[in-house]
N, C-alpha and C positions, 0 to 999 in steps of 0.2 A: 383910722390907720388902715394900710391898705394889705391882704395877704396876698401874696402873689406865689405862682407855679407854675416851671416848665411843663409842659408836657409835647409829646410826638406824635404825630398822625393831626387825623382830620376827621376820626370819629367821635368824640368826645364831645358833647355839646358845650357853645358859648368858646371854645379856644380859637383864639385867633393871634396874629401877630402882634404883638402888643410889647411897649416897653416892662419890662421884668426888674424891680429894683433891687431885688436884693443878687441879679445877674449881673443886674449894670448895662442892660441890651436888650433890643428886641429880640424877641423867641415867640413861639407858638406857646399859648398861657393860658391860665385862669384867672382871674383877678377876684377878689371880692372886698367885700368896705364890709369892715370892723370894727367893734366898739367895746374895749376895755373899761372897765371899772379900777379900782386900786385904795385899799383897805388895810389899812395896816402894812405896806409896805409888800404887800400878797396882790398880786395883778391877775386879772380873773374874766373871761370873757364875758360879755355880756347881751351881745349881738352879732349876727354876720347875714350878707346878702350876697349872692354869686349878681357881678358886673355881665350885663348879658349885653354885648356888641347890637350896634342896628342890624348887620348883616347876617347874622343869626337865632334873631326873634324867631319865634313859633307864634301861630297861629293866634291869636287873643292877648298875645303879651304885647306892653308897651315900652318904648323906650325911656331909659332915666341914667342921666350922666352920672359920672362915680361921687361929684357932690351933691346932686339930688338928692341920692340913694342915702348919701351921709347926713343931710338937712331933714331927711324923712325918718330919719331912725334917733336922733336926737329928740326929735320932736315926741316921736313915742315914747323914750323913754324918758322922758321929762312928762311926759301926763302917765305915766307909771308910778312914780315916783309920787306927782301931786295925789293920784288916789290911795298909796298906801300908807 
């Protein structure tokens, strides 16, 4: 699941224009991929990555689509899981 946030200006690293879903529009935003768990009827985070745009990488970071990101944190926590 995806958290999404307006935000304003152009200082803030990784905001760019981007669809916003719980606006309904594009806005200047944050996006990050999300990973709940759910126990008892109790929903409880379990993961989260800020969505870093190609046009606002820093120096050594690489780029990863917002499913990457979701395929690569699954994956973790699925061998989390298998070791405990």
């Amino acid at each position: 699941m995806k958290q999404e946030t307006a935000k304003r200006g152009h200082t803030t690293d990784y905001v760019k224009r981007q669809y916003i879903g719980n606006l309904g529009k594009v806005e200047n935003g944050i996006v990050s991929v999300d990973a709940y768990g759910v126990l008892d009827n109790i929903t409880f985070p379990l993961s989260f990555e800020v969505y870093k745009p190609k046009g606002w990488l820093k120096e050594g970071e690489s780029y990863r689509s917002k499913p990457q990101i979701a395929a690569a944190m699954v994956q973790e926590l699925v061998v989390h899981l298998c070791k405990g």
